[in-house]
C-alpha positions in Angstrom: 0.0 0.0 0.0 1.0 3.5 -0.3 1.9 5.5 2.6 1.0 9.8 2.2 4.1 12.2 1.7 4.1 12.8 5.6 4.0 9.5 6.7 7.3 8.3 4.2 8.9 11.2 5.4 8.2 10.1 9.2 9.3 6.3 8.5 12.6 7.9 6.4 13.7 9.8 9.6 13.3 6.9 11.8 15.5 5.0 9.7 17.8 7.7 8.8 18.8 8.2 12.9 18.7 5.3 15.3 16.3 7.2 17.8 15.5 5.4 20.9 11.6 5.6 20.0 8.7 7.0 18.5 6.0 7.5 20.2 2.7 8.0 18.0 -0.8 7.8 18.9 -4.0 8.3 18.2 -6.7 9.0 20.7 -8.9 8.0 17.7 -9.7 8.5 14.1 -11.1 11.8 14.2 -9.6 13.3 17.5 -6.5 15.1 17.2 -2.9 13.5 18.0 -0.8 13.4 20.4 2.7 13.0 19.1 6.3 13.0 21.7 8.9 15.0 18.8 12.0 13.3 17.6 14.0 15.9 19.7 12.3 15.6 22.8 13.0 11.6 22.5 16.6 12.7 21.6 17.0 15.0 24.5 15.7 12.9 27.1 12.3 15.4 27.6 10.6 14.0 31.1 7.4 15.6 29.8 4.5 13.9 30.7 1.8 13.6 27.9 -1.9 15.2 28.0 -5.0 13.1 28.9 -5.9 11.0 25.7 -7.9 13.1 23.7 -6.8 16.6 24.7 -5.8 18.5 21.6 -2.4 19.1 21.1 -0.7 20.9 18.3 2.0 19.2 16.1 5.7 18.9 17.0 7.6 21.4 15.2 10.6 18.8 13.8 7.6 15.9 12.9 5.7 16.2 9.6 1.9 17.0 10.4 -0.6 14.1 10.9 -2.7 12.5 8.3 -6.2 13.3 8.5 -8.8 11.1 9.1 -9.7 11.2 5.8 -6.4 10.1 4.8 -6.5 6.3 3.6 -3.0 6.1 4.9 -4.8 5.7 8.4 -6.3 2.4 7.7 -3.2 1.5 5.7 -1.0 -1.4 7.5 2.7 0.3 8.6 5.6 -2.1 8.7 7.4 -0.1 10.5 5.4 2.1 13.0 3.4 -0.7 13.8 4.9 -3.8 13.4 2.8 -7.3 13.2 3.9 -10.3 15.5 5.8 -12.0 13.3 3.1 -14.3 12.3 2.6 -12.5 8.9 -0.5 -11.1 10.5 -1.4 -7.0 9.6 -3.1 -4.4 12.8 -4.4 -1.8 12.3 -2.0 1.5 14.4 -3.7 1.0 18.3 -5.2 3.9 19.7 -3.3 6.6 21.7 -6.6 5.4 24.3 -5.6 2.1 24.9 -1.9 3.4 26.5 -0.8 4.6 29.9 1.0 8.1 29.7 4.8 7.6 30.0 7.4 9.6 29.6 9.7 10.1 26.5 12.6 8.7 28.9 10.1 5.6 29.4 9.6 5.5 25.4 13.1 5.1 24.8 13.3 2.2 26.9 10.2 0.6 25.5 10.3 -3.0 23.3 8.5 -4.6 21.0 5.2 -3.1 18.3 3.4 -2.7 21.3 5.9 -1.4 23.7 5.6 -2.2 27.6 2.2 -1.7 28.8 0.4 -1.6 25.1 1.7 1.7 23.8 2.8 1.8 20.1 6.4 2.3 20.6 9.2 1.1 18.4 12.2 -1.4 19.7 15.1 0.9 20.4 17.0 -0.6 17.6 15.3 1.4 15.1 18.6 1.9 12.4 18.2 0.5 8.8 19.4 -3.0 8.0 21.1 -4.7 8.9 21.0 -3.8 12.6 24.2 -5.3 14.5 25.0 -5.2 18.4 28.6 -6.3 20.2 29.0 -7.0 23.4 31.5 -7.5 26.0 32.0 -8.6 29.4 32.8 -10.9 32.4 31.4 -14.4 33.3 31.7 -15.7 36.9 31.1 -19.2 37.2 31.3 -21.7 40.2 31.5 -25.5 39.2 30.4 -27.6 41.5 31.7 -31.2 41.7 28.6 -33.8 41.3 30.9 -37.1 41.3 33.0 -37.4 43.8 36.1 -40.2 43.9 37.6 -41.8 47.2 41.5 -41.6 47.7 42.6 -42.5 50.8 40.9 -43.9 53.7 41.3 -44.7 57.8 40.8 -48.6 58.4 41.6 -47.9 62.2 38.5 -45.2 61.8 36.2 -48.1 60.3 37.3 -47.0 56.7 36.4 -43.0 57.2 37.3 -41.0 54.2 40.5 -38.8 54.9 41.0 -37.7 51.1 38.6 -37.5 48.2 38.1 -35.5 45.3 35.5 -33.6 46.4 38.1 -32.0 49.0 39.4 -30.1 46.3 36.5 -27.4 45.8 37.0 -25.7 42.4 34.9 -23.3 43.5 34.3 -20.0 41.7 36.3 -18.5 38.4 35.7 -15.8 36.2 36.4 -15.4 32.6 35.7 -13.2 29.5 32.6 -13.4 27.1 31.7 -11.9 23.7 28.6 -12.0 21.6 27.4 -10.2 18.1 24.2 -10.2 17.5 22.6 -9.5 13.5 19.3 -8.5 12.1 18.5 -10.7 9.4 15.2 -9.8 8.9 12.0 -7.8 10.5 12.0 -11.4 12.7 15.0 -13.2 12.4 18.4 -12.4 14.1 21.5 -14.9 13.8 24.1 -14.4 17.0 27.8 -15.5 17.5 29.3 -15.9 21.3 31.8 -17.5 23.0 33.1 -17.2 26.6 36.0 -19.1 28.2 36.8 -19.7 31.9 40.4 -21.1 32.9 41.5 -20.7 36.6 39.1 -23.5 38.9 42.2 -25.2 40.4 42.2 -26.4 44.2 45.0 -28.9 46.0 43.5 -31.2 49.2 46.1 -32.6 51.4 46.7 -35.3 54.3 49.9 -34.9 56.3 51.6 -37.4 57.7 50.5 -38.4 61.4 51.7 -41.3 61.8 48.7 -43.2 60.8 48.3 -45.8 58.1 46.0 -44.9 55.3 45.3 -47.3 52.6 43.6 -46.6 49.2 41.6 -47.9 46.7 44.4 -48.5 44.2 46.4 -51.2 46.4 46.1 -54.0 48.2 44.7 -54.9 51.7 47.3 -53.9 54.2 49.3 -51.9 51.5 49.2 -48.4 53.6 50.4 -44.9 53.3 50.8 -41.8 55.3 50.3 -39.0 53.6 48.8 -37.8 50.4 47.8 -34.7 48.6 45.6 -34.5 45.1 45.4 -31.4 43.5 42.7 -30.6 40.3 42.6 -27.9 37.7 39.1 -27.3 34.9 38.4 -25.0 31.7 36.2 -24.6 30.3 35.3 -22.4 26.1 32.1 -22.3 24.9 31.1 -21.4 21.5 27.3 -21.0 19.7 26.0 -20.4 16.6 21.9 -19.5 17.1 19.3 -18.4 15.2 16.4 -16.5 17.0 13.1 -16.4 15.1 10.3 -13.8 17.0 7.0 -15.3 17.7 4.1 -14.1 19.3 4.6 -15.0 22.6 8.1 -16.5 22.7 11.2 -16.0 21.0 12.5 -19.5 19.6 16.3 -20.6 19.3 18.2 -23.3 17.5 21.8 -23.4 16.5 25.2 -25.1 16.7 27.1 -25.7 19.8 30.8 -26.3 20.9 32.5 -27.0 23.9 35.8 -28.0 25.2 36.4 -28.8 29.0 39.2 -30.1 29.6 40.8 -31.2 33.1 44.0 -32.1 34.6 44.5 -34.1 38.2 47.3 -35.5 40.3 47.9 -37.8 43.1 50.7 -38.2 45.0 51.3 -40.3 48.0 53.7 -40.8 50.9 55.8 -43.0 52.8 56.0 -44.9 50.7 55.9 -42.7 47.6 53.2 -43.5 44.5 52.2 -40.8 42.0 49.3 -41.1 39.2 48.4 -37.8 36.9 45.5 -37.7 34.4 44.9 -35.2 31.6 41.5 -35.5 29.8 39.5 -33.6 27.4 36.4 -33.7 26.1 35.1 -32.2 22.6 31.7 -31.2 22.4 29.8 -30.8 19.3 26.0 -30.5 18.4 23.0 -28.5 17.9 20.6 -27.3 20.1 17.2 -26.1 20.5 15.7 -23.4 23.0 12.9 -20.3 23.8 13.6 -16.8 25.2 10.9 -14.2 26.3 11.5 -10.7 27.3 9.7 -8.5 29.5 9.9 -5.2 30.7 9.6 -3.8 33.6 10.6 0.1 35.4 12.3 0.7 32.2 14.5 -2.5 32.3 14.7 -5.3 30.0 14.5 -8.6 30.9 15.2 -11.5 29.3 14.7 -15.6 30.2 16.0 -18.1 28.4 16.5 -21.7 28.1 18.3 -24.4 25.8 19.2 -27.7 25.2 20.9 -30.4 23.1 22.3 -33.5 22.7 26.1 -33.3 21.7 28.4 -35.6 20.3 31.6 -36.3 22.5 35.0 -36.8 21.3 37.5 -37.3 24.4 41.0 -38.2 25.0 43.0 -38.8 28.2 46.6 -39.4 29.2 47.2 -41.4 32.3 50.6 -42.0 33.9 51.8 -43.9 37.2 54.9 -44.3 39.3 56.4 -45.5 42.2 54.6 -48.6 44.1 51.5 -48.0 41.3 54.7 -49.3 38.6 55.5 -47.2 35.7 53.0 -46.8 33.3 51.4 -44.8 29.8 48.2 -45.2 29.2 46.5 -43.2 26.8 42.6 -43.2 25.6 40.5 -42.0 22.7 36.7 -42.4 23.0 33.4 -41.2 21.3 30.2 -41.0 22.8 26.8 -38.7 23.5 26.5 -35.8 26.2 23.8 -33.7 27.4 24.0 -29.8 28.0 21.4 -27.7 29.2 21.9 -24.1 30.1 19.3 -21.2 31.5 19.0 -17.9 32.7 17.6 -14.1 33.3 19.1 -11.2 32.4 18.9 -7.7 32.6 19.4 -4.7 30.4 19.4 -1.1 30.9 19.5 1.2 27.7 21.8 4.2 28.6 20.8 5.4 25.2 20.4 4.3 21.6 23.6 3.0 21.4 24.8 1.8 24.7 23.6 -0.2 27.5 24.1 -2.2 31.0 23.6 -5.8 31.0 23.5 -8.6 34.5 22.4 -11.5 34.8 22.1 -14.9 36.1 22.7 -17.9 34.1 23.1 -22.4 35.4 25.1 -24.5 32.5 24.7 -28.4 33.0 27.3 -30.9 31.0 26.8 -34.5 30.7 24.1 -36.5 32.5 24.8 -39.8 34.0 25.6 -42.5 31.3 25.2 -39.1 28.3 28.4 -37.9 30.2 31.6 -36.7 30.1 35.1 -38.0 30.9 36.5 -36.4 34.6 39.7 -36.2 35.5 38.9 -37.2 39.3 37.1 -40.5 37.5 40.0 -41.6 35.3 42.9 -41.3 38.8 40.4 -43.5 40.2 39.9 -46.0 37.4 43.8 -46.7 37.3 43.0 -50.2 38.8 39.5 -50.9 36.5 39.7 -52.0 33.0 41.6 -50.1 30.5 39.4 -47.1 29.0 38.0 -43.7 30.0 35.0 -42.8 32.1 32.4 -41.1 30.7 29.6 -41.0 33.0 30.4 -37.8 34.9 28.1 -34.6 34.6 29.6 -30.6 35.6 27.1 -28.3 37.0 28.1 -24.2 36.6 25.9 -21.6 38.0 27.2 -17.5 38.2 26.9 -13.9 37.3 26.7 -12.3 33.8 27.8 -8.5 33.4 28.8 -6.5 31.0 28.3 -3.5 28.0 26.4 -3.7 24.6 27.0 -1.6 21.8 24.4 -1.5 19.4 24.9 -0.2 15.3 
């Protein structure tokens, strides 16, 4: 359809300057318009808008409205007034059927309908393709669902002096990116990655006096002292597409991970020693759904996703001392689980900038759809040759960071 010579010089502005919002509405067809002006949205004007229906004359930097008569009125607008993207047309809502807000509120406003049910454009309003970078920090703690025995007390009924679960990894923090792409009016593709390197912790036993034995030797082979020390990273990479919907946002893309580990055990009196290096090599697609709402002029997001990934893993394994000198390497294949979720929040400084936090949990592997621990393989040095897979990570942290938007 064709829009009047006001209204195509209204939607070229819009595109030609990536204003927060645009607030137009109409109280209805034939009362006169209310109408917040591109500089007042631009200057951060608090002014509070009329009643709906009071008369107010036109902005002076905003072509006039159409009249009533004008067909352009019933006409469908693509980019003042948005469908869900369902391929469903609506006619432009009534200035009647919004709460007042402020222009400060407008430019903080998502969505065709804004928050609340007023008309107000998403804030990334510039012409195709619209782009946004960020950066930040991830902080992570992992938290250690399998837990291996090392060393125990037979005089003590077989209490547990040393285990891997003594060595708490505990919380790390890292670096994250993401760049995000308009395809279309309802389709955006996104790249991220974040990495995390520094969960190390070392658990020791000193030496008493008192006989210890462990699972590795025989009965009545003791030691007296021991210390095991473990070190995780962890990269993450995707690949999503987001397609808008009416009520959700829908996700589905590729996935990669590598988390890889690294664990020693050394022993005492007399001396043993057993380090493990494993990695595992995740690779797969995934599925999920977002939503956002807003609320006080924040954005907030929740999201969820999930897959099933295909796991290519490798570990190194040497011994010495009273556990004999010994290579033994493996190379295995098999299927893992990863789910991840999370909230965040956003606060537009302005067009181009804003402040992002959040929340977010990351599972990996799930019982026999697991990954290969190093904890698992130290304590499989006496088992049949091979790597075990059965171990699952949990990671739950903070978010933070900047966005720049184009």
């Amino acid at each position: 359809m064709k829009l009047s010579l006001s209204r195509a010089l209204l939607v070229f502005a819009g595109l030609a300057v990536c204003a927060p919002a645009y607030a137009q509405h109409y109280t209805q067809w034939s009362a006169p318009v209310y109408r917040v002006s591109h500089s007042a949205l631009l200057q951060g004007d608090e002014t509070v808008p009329p009643a709906p229906g009071t008369a107010v004359e036109s902005s002076d930097d905003m072509p006039a409205a159409p009249t009533p008569a004008d067909p352009a009125i019933q006409s469908y607008d693509p980019v003042l007034d948005p469908a869900p993207c369902v391929g469903t047309a609506q006619p432009i809502n009534n200035y009647t059927a919004a709460a007042p807000q402020t222009a400060m509120a407008a430019k903080r406003s998502k969505g065709a309908m804004g928050c609340g049910g007023s008309m107000l454009l998403d804030c990334c309003c510039c012409p195709e393709p619209c782009v946004t970078f960020e950066v930040g920090g991830i902080f992570l703690r992992r938290e250690n669902p399998d837990n291996q025995v090392f060393m125990t007390n037979p005089a003590a009924g077989g209490a547990v002096v040393l285990q891997s679960d003594d060595a708490q990894l505990g919380w790390a923090g890292g670096i994250q990116f993401a760049l995000t792409a308009k395809l279309d009016d309802c389709t955006d593709i996104q790249l991220s990655y974040f990495s995390i390197s520094d969960w190390s912790d070392t658990a020791r036993v000193l030496d008493t006096g008192v006989d210890y034995e462990t699972p590795f030797t025989p009965v009545g082979f003791f030691f007296r002292a021991g210390e095991f020390g473990y070190r995780s990273e962890l990269q993450n990479f995707e690949a999503n597409v987001r397609r808008e919907g009416r009520n959700w946002n829908w996700l589905y893309g590729f996935r990669h991970i590598n988390l890889t580990e690294n664990a020693y055990l050394q022993l005492t009196n007399p001396n043993a020693e057993v380090t493990t290096d494993v990695s595992n090599h995740l690779y797969g697609f995934q599925v999920g759904a977002e939503n956002d709402f807003c609320l006080g002029g924040v954005d907030l997001n929740v999201w969820g996703k999930d897959g099933i990934y295909y796991n290519d893993n490798d570990q190194v394994c040497l011994t010495s001392g009273n556990f004999g000198n010994f290579v033994v390497t493996g190379d295995d294949d098999g299927v893992a689980f990863v789910g991840d979720a999370g909230i965040r929040a956003q606060y537009d400084i302005n067009c181009n900038w804003s402040l992002y936090g959040g929340y977010q949990v990351l599972w990996v592997g799930l019982d026999s759809d697991g990954i290969a621990l190093a904890p698992a393989q130290v304590a499989k040095i006496v088992g049949p040759p091979g790597t075990d897979t059965n171990g699952s990570a949990f990671y739950h942290g903070a978010t933070f960071g900047i966005q720049m938007t184009r």
